[in-house]
N, C-alpha and C positions, 0 to 999 in steps of 0.2 A: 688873247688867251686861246689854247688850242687844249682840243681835247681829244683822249685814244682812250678808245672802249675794245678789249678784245673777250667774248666767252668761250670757253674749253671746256670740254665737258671729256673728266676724266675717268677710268675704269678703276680707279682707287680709292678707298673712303678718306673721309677729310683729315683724318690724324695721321695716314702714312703721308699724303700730299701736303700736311703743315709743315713734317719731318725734314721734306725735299725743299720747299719754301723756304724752310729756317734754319740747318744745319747746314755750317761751312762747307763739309767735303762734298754733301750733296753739291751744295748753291754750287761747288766749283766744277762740278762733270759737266751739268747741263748750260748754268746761269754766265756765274764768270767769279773771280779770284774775290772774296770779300772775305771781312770781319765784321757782319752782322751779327747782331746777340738780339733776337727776338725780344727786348724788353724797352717799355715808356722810357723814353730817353734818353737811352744810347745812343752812342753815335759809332758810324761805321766808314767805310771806302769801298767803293767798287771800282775793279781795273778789269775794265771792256780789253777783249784782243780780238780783232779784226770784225767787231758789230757797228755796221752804218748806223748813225745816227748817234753814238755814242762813240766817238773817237778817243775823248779824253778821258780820267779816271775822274767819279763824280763821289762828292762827298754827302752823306745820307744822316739823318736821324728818321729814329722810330717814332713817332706819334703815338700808336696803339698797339698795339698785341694782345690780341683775344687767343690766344692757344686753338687750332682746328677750323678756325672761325675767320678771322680779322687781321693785317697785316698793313699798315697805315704810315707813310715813313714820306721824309721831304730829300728829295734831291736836289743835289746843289753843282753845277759843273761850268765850263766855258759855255755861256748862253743856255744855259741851264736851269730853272727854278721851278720846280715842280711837286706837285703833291704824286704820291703815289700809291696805290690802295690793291692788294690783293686779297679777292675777298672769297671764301668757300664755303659750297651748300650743298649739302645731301642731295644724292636721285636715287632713285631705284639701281642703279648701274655703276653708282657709284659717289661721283659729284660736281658740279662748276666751278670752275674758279674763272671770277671775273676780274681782268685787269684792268684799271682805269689809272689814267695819270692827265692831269690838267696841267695849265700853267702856261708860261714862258718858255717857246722850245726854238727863240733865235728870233735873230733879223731872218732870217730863211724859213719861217717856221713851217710853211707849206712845205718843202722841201724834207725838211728836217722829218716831219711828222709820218711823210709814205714810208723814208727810213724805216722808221721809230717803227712802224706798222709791220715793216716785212720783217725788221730784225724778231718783230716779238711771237711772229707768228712762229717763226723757227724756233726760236728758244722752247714758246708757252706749246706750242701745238705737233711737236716732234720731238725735242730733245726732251724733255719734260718728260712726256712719257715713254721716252725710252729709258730714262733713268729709273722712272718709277717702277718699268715692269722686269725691269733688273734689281730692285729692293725687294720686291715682295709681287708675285705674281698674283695680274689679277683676279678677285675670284667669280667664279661662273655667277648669272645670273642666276637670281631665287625665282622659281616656281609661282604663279600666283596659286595663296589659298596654303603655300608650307612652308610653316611659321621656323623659325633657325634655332638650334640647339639650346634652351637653355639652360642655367647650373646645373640644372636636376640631372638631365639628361647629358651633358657634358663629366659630370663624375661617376654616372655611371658605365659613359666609355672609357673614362679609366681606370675607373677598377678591370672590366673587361681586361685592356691592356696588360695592367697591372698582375693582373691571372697568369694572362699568356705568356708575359715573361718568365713569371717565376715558377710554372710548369716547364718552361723551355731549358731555365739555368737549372732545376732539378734532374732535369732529360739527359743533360747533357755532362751531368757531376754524375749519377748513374752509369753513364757508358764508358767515362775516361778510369771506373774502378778498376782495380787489379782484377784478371780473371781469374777462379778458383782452379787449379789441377787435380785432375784427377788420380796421379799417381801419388803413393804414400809416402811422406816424408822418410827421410836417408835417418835424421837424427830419432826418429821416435824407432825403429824400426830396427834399422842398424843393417838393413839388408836393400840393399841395391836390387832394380829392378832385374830380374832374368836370374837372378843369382838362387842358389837352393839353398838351406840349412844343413850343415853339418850334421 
């Protein structure tokens, strides 16, 4: 039985990095081609393209799904039988996700497992977050001692907002009026500008 521990410690909190973990198009920029569905008991396929240690397409069930938290699932492939666990936890900066996967990884298993190690370092510790900071940019660290917006003070920036627009679309329904002339209308008058009375 062999075992691959890798930690990553990312600049995204744990529900944009579930997102990337567990939806298709993500899994497919960074991970590789599947039909994961983040739920107890599904079952899914992954089709590896050009990752050592993963040649062939591996077929997967979910075990667990904790949403933000827990991602628990069994691979199955040529010399393949493995458990596999993605698991994520708050820091200050953001959060880690820890990769583990045990099990059966071949008659070559030593061989198999530096693979297994480089492939995931690339995936988990590079593509990963480059995907991530193409979803949603990280955000700057907090200040120790300043506490983060809350409701109260979040609805009070938008009402603010809220203001400044509707002063702005008033500003500007104001300017687009017709301007008034100062010469006297032809119909009330009946005399054209320059012209004298009879």
């Amino acid at each position: 039985m062999s075992e691959i521990r890798l930690d990553v410690d990312l600049r995204h909190p744990p529900d944009v990095v579930w997102q990337a973990l567990t939806e298709q198009p993500l899994l497919a920029r960074w991970f590789m081609l599947t039909d994961l569905s983040p739920e107890a008991g599904s079952r899914f396929q992954l089709l590896p393209e050009d990752l050592p240690g993963l040649p062939n397409a591996v077929d997967g069930e979910v075990i667990e799904a904790i949403p933000a938290r827990r991602l628990a699932m069994r691979w199955q492939g040529e010399q393949l039988h493995s458990k596999v666990i993605w698991e994520l936890a708050p820091t200050p900066a953001g959060c880690r996700l820890v990769v583990t996967q045990t099990g059966f990884l071949g008659l070559r298993g030593s061989a198999r497992r530096r693979a297994l190690v480089s492939t995931y370092k690339r995936l988990f510790e590079v593509r990963l977050p480059a995907v991530l900071d193409g979803v949603v940019p990280p955000s700057p660290p907090r200040l120790a001692g300043v506490a983060p917006a809350g409701p109260d003070r979040r609805r009070q920036l938008l009402a603010v907002l809220a203001a400044a627009l509707l002063v702005a679309l008033v500003g500007a329904l104001v300017a687009n009026l017709p301007a008034k002339t100062s010469e006297p209308a032809v119909a009330q008058t009946g005399i054209r500008a320059g012209q004298r009375r009879p």
